[in-house]
N, C-alpha and C positions, 0 to 999 in steps of 0.2 A: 134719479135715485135718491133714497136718503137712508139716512146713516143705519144701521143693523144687516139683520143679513139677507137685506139683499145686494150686499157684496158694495155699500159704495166707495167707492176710489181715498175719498177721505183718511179713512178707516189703514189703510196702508201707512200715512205718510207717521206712523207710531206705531208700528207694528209689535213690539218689546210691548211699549204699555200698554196698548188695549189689549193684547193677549192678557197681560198679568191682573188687569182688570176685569178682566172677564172667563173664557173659557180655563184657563190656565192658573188663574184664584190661589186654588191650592196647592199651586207647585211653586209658590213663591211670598215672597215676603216683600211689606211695605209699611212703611215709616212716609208720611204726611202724601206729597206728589211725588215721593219717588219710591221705585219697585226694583224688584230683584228677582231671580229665578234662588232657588235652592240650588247649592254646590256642587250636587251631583244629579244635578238636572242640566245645568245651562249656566256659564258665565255673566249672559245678557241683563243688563240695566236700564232703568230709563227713567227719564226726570224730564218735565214739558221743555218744548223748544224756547222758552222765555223764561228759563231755569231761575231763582236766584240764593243768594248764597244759602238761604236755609234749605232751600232743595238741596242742592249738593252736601250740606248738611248732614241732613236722613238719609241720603244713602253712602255716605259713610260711615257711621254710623253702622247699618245694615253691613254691611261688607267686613268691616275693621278695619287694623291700620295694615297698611303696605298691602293690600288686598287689589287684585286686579278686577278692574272694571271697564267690562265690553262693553262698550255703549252703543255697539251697530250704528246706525245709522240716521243713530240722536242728533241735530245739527248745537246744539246749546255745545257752549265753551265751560270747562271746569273750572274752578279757582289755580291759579299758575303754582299752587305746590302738590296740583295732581302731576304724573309724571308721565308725559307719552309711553308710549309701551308699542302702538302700530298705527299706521294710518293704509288704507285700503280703497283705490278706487272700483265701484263697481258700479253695477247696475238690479234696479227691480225690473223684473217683466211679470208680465199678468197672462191671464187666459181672455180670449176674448167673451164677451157677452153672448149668451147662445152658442157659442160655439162646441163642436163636436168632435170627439177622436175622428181622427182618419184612418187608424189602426184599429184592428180587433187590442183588446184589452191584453198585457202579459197573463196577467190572470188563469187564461187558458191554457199557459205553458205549465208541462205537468211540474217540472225540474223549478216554479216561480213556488215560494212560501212564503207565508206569511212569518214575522221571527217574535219570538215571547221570550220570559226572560232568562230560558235556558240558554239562550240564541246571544244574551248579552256578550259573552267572552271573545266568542267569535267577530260580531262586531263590534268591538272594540277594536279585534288585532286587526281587522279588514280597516277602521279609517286610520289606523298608526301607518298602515301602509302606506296609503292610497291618501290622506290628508284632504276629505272634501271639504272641512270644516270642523269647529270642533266640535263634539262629540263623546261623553260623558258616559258612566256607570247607569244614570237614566235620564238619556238623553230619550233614548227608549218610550216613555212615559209620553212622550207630550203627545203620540197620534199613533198608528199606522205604520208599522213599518215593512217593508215586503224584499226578498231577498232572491236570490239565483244559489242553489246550489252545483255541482258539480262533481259526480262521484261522489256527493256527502259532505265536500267541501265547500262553504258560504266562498264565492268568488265576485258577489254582487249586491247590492244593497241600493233603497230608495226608503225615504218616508218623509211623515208628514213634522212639521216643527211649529211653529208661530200660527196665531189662532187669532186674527185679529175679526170682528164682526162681519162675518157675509163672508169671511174668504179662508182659505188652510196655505200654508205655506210648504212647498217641498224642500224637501232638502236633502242632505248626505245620500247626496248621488254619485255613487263611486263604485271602479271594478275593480280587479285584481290586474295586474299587469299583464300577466301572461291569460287572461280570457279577453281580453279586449279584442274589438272590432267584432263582435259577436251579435252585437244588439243588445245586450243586455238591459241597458241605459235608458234604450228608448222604448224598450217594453214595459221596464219597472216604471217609466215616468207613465206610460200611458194607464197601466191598470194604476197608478193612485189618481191620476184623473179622474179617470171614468166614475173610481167610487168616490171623489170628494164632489162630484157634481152633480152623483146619484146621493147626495145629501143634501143638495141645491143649494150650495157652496160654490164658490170660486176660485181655481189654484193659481198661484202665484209662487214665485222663488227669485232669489236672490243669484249672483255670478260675478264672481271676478273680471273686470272689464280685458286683462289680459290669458282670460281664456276663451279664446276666440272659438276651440273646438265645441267646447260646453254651448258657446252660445248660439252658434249653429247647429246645435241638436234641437234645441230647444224653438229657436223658431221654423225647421220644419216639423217638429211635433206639432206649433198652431202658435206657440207664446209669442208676446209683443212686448218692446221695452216698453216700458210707462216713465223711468225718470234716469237720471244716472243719483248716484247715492256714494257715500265714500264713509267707509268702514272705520274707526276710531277706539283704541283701549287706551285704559292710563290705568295709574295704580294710586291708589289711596295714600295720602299723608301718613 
């Protein structure tokens, strides 16, 4: 493969910057090699693996002072008057090459919607809940987002995040406490499959290494690890 989209592996291991560089342009801000998402878009930052001090520079800069900066799964070290904030081991998985739902799509469930930005309030209160990650005023914005209601009530949620060349990334994949074990999870994760590959795309997602349940959903839906990754914020000088 080579790099664009047709999806090659590369393209993952900076998933923050080639998004910001590319599909996602406009939902974000950038000062020389280093990027940022807007506020109330996304936390997520990124400056190349071989950062140096003027990198970290510009995105301070960008951010301000005492300004928190996710850096996902940037492996570059800050200068030692950034201040930890969290450290997070996890894992990337990917979809395979060719590969195909085993499921009909959620899609077809009458009770699956699609959520716009009426839909915002409600998901919000649903990841305060449920905490799949974080999750902003327009987190909304960056793809796709597809939901479960219930009597009216959003009880379920899935969509798309990070956009890096050839691939879409899923994410805020989370239910309501009292709907679980329903399926909800593995139908929203199937219908955003089905359509990011009926884009000829590739989905991929991130998971906490100590969620073991998540990560066994996700490899009988079809996903494979590709790396293990460990999650990192600090806050600005």
């Amino acid at each position: 493969m080579t790099n664009g989209d047709s999806g090659d592996t590369t393209a993952l291991d900076d998933p923050v910057g080639e998004s910001l560089r590319g599909r996602h342009a406009e939902l974000g801000r950038r000062a020389g090699r280093a990027a940022t998402y807007l506020p109330q878009v996304a936390t997520f930052s990124a400056v190349p693996a071989e950062a140096d001090a003027a990198d970290w520079a510009d995105l301070a800069r960008l951010l301000g002072r005492d300004a928190f900066a996710d850096m996902f799964s940037c492996p570059a070290t800050p200068p030692p008057d950034w201040a930890p904030v969290f450290v997070l081991e996890g894992r990337q998985m990917i979809w395979p090459a060719g590969g195909r739902p085993a499921q009909a799509p959620a899609a077809t469930g009458t009770d699956v919607v699609e959520l716009g930005a009426a839909d915002v309030p409600e998901m919000l209160h649903l990841a305060a809940r449920t905490r799949p990650g974080p999750f902003w005023p327009r987190t909304r914005d960056l793809g796709t987002y597809l939901g479960v209601r219930d009597g009216g009530r959003l009880v379920a949620m899935a969509g798309e995040r990070l956009r890096p060349p050839g691939w879409t990334e899923i994410s805020a994949v989370c239910t309501a406490p009292e709907a679980r074990g329903r399926g909800h999870a593995g139908r929203l994760v199937t219908a955003l499959v089905t359509g990011i590959l009926a884009q000829g795309r590739r989905p991929f997602l991130h998971v906490a290494d100590t969620n073991a349940e998540a990560i066994a959903l996700y490899e009988r839906l079809g996903f494979t690890s590709r790396k293990q990754v460990t999650f990192r914020g600090f806050r600005t000088p």
